[in-house]
C-alpha positions as CSV (number, residue, x, y, z in Angstrom):
1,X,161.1,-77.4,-57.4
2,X,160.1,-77.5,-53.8
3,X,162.7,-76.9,-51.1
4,X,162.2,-79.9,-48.5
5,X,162.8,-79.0,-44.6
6,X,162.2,-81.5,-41.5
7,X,159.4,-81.1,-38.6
8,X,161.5,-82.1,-35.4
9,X,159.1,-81.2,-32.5
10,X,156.3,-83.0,-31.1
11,X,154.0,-80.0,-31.5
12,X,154.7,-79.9,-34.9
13,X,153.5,-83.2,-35.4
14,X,151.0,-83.1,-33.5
15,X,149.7,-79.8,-35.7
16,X,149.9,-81.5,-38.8
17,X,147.7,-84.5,-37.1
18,X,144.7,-82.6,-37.4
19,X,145.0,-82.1,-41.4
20,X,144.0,-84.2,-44.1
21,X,145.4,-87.7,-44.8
22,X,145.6,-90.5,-47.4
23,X,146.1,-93.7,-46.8
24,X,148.7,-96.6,-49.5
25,X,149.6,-99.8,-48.5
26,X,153.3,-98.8,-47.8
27,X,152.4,-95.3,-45.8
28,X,149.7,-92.6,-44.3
29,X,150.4,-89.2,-45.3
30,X,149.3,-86.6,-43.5
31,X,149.1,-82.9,-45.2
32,X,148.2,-79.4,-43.3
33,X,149.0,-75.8,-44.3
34,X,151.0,-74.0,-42.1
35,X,150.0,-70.5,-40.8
36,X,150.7,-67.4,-42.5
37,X,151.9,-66.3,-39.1
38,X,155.1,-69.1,-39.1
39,X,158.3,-68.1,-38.7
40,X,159.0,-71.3,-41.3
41,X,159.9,-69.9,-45.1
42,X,156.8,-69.6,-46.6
43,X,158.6,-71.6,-50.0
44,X,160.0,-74.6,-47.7
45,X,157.8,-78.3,-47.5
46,X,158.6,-79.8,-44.3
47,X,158.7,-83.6,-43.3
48,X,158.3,-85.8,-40.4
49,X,158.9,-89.4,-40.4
50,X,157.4,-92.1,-38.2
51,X,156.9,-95.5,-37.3
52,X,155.4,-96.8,-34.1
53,X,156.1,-99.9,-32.3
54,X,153.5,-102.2,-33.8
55,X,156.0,-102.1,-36.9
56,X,158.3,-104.1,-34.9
57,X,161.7,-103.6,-33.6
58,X,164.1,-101.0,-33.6
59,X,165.9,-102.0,-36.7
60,X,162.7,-102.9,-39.0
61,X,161.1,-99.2,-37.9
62,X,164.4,-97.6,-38.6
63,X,164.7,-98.9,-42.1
64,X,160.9,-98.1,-42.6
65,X,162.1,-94.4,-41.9
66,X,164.8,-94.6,-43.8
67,X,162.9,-95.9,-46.9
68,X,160.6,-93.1,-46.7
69,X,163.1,-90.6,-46.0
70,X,164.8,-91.8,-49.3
71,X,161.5,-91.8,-51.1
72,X,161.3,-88.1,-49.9
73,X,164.6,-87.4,-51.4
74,X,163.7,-88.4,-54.4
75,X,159.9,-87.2,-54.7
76,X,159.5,-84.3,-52.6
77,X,161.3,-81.1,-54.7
78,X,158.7,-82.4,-57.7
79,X,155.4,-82.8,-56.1
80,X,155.4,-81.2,-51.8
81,X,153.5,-77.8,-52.3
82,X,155.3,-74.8,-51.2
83,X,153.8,-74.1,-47.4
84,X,152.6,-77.7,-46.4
85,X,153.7,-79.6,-43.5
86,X,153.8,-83.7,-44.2
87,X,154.0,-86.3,-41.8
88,X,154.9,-89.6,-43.3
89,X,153.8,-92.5,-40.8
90,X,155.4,-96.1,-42.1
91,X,153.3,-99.2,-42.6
92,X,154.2,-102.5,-42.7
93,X,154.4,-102.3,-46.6
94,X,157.0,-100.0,-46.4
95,X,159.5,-102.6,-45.5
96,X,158.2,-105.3,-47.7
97,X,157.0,-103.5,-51.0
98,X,159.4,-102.4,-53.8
99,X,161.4,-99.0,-53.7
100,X,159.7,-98.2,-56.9
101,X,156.5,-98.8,-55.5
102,X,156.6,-97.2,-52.8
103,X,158.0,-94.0,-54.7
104,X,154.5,-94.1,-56.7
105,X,152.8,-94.6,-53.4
106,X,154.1,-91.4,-52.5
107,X,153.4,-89.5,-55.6
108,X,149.5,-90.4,-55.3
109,X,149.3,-90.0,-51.9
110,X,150.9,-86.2,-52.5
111,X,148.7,-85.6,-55.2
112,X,145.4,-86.8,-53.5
113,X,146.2,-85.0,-49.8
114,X,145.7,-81.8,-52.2
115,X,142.1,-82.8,-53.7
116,X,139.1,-82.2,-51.0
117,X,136.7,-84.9,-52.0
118,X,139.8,-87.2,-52.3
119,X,141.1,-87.7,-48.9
120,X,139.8,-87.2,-45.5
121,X,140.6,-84.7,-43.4
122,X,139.8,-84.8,-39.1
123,X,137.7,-82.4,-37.8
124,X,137.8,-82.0,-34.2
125,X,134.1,-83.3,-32.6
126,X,131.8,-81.0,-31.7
127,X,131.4,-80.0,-27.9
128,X,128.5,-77.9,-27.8
């Protein structure tokens, strides 16, 4: 059992950005160790929730969030690895599609941010 904490700041976000990510029809998660250097407890899973404006209005983005922040609830302890930060972006599935759907949405996207060949993970482009 995982304890499950909250990214808050825009950096934190933006961090996590650069990991891997999977993609359901309800959500994109995105996954990224944090450093052995953060002041974070090392045995805490953090979360961030979004859902931009091309969701729709203010009430339709906050009940995406709130969906997945539920689905969190309910998910997290049992499959977030100890030391990850998530960032949970909403899609328009997350409204439409059943809880329990979204719930096993979730669970595979957890379990497949966590296998290399399985999801994709941004590299910054080369410069040189």
């Amino acid at each position: 059992m995982t304890a499950i904490g909250r990214l808050k700041t825009r950096a934190e976000f933006l961090f996590v950005k650069g990991g891997t990510r999977f993609t359901t029809p309800s959500l994109v998660l995105q996954a990224r160790p944090r450093a052995a250097s953060s002041r974070e407890t090392p045995e805490l899973a953090r979360f961030g929730f979004t859902a931009t404006k091309s969701l729709g209005g203010a009430v339709l983005r906050n009940r995406a969030r709130r969906r997945l922040k539920e689905a969190v609830r309910l998910t997290g302890p049992a499959h977030a690895v100890p030391g990850y930060d998530y960032v949970l972006i909403a899609r328009g599935g997350t409204v439409q599609r059943p809880f329990t759907e979204l719930i096993k949405d979730l669970e595979r996207a957890l379990s497949r941010v966590h296998e290399p060949s399985a999801a994709k993970t941004r590299r910054k482009p080369n410069t040189d």
